[in-house]
C-alpha positions as CSV (number, residue, x, y, z in Angstrom):
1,X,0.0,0.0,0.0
2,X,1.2,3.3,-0.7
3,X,0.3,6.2,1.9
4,X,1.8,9.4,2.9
5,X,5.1,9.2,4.6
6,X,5.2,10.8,8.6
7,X,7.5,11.8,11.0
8,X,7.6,8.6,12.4
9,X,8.7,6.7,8.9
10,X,12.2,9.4,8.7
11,X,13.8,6.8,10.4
12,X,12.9,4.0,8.1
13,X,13.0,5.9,4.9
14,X,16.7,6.6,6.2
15,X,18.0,3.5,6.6
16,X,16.7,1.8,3.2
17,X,18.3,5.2,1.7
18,X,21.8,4.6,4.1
19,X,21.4,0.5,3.5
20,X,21.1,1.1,-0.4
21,X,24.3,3.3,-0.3
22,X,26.5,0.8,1.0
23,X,24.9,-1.7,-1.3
24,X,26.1,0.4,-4.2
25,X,30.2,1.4,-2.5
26,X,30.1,-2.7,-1.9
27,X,29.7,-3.2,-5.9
28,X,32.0,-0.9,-6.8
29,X,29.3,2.5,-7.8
30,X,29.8,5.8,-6.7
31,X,26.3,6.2,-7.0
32,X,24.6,7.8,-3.6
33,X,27.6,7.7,-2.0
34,X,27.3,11.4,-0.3
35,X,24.5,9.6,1.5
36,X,27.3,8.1,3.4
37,X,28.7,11.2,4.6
38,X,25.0,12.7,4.9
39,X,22.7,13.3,7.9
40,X,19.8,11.2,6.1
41,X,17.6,11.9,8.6
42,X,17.8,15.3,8.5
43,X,17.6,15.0,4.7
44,X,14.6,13.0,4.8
45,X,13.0,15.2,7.4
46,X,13.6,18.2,4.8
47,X,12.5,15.8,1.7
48,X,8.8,15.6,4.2
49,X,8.6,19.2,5.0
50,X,9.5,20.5,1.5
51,X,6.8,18.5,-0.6
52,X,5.3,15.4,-0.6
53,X,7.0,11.9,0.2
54,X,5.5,8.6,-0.1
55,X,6.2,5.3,1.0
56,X,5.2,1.8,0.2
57,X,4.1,-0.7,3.4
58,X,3.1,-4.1,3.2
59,X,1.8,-4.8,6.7
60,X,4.5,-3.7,9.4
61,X,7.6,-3.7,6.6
62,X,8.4,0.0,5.0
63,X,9.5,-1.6,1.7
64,X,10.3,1.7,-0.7
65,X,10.0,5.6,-0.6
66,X,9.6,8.4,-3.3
67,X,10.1,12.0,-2.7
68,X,8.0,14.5,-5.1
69,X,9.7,17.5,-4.5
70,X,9.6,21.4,-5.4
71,X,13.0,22.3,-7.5
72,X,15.6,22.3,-5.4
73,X,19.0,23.4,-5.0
74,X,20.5,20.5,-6.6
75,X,17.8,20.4,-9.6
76,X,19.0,24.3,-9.9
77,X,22.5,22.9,-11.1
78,X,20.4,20.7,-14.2
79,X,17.6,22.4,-15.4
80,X,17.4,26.1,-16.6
81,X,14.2,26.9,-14.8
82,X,12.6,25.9,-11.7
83,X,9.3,24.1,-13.4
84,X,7.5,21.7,-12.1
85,X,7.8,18.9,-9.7
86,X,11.0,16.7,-9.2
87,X,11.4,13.3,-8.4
88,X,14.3,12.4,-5.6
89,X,15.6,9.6,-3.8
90,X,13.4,6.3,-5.4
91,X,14.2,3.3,-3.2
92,X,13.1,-0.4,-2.8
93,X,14.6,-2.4,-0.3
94,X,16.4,-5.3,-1.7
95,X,14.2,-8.2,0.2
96,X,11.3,-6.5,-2.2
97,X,13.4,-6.1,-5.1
98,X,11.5,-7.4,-8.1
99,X,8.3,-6.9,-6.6
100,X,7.2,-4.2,-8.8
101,X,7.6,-1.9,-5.9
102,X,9.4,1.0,-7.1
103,X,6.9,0.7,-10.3
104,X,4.0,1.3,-8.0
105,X,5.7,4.6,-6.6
106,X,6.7,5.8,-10.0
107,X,3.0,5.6,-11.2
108,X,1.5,7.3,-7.9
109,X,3.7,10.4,-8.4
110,X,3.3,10.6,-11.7
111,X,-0.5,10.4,-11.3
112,X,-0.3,12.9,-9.1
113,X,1.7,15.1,-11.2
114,X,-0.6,14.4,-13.9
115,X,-3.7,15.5,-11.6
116,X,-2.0,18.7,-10.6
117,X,-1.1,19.3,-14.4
118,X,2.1,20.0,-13.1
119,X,5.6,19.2,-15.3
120,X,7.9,15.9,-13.5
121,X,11.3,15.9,-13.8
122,X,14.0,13.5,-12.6
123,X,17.6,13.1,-13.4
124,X,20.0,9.8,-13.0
125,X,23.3,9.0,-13.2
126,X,24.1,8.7,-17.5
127,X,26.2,5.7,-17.3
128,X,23.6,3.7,-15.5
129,X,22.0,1.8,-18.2
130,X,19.4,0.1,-16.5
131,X,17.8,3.5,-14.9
132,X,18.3,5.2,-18.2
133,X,16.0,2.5,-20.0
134,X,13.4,2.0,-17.0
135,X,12.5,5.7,-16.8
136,X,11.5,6.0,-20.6
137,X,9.6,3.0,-20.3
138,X,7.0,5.7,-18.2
139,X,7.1,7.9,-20.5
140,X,10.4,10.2,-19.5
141,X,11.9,11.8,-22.2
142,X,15.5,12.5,-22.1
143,X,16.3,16.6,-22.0
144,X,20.5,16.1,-22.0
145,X,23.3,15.1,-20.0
146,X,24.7,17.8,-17.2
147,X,27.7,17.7,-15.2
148,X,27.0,13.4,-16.0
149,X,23.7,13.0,-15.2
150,X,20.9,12.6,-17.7
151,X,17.8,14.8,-16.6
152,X,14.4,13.7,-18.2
153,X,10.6,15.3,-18.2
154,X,7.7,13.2,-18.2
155,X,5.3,13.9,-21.2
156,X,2.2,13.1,-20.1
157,X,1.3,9.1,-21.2
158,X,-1.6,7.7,-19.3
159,X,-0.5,6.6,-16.2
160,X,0.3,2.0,-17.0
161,X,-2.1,-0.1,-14.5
């Protein structure tokens, strides 16, 4: 089930964000690794008070969390304007990996995007392969590699059941 996150979930939401991290140093990617260094709790609170952050439960397990943000800093550095709402910080724990849980949160943001008739945004790392491919199979359209990561904007495809 997919609900709005709450204070009491920052603690979860941090962990699968630290426990992800060192998933990705132990295979060798650079990718998240500032999370390492990072207050993620602190950065998850901030993710809750600046917009909207879901997570995914399936009875007492927090399996995955999604931020849907307003631009911030960091999108300042890749996109020329401030449009729009951002996606941040997409993560499944691994014992649900291949559940189809981080599709589930991909199509709830983007329905809500859609409903607010709002522009959604996201950016990955360019080399990653598999990320590049899964986010224009929901309709992301790449905008251009920045500073190495690819940014893409959603264009609006019914949102897949």
């Amino acid at each position: 089930m997919i609900r709005s996150a709450a204070t009491h979930d920052v603690q979860r939401i941090a962990t699968l964000l630290r426990e992800k991290a060192e998933l990705f140093k132990k295979r060798g990617s650079r990718q998240w690794s500032a999370y390492l260094e990072t207050d993620l709790e602190a950065l998850v609170q901030r993710d809750l008070n600046a917009g909207r952050l879901f997570v995914y439960e399936q009875g007492p397990d927090l399996l995955g969390s999604i931020a849907l943000l307003p631009s911030l800093e960091w999108d300042q550095t890749l996109w020329s304007d401030r449009e729009g709402l951002y996606i941040h910080r997409i993560v499944v724990s691994e014992s649900a990996k291949g559940l189809g849980i981080g599709t589930r949160l991909l199509q709830h943001v983007i329905a809500v995007a859609q409903a607010e008739q709002e522009a959604l945004r996201l950016d990955c790392v360019a080399s990653n392969d598999f990320l590049n491919t899964y986010y224009t199979s929901f309709g992301f359209v790449p905008r251009g590699v920045r500073d190495g990561f690819a940014t893409y904007e959603h264009v609006g495809m019914p949102v897949p059941k």
